[in-house]
C-alpha positions as CSV (number, residue, x, y, z in Angstrom):
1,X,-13.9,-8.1,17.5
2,X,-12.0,-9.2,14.1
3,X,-14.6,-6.7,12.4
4,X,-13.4,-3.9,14.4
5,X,-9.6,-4.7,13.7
6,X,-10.2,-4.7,9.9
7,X,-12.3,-1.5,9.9
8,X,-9.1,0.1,11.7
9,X,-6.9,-1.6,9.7
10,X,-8.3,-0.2,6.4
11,X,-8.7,3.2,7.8
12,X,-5.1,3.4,8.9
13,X,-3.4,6.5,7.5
14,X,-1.0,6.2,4.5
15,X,1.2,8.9,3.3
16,X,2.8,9.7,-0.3
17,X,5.7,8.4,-0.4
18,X,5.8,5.7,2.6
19,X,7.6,1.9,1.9
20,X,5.0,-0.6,2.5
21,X,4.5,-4.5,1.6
22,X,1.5,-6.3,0.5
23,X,0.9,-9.1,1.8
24,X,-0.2,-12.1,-0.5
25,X,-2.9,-15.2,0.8
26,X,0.2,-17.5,1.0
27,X,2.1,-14.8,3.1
28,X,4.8,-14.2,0.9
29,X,4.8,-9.9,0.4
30,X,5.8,-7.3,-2.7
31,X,7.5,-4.3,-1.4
32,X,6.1,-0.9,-2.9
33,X,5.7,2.7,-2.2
34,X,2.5,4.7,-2.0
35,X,2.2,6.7,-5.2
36,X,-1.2,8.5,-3.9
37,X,-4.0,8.3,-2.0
38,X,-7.0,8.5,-3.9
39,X,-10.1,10.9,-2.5
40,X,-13.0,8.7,-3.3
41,X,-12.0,5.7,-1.1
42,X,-10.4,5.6,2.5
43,X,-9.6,1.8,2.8
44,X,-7.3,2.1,-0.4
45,X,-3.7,3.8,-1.8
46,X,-2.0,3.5,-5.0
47,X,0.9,1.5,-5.1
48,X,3.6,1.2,-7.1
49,X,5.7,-2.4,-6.7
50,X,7.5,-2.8,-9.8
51,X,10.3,0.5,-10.6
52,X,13.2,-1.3,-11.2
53,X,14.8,0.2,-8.1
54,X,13.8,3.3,-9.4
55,X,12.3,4.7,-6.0
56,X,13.0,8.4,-6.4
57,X,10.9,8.3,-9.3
58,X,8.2,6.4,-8.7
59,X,5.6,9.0,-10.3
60,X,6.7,8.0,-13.3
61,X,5.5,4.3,-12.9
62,X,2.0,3.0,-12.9
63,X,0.5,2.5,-9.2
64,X,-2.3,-0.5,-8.5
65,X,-5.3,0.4,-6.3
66,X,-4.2,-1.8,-3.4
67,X,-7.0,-2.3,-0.2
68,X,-5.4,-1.1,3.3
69,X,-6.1,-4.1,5.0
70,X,-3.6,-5.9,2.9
71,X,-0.2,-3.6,3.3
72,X,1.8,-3.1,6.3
73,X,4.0,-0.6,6.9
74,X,7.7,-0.8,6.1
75,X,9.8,-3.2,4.0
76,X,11.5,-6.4,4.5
């Protein structure tokens, strides 16, 4: 059944634009926004985490291809 949640979990939907956090092995998170969403992958977005609380223009910073399964929606 954990197979099933992690093939959801990477195919959840991710818009431009949306605050999310990645979540690290030792559970601490990065907040970030989603820069893009590439076309040759479902289970991953760019992200961008570091903008100096430059949100608004986060298309001029560098986003990382981040896996799905690793962000959750919203910051903290």
């Amino acid at each position: 059944m954990n197979g099933l949640k992690n093939i959801f979990k990477m195919s959840e939907i991710f818009i431009k634009g949306e605050k999310v956090r990645y979540i690290k092995n030792d559970g601490t998170y990065e907040n970030g926004m989603v820069k893009s969403i590439p076309l040759h992958t479902n289970f991953q977005v760019y992200v961008v985490y570091y903008c100096n609380d430059d949100w608004g223009n986060i298309n001029k910073y560098t986003g990382q291809l981040t896996n799905k399964k690793d962000l959750k929606k919203g910051w903290e």
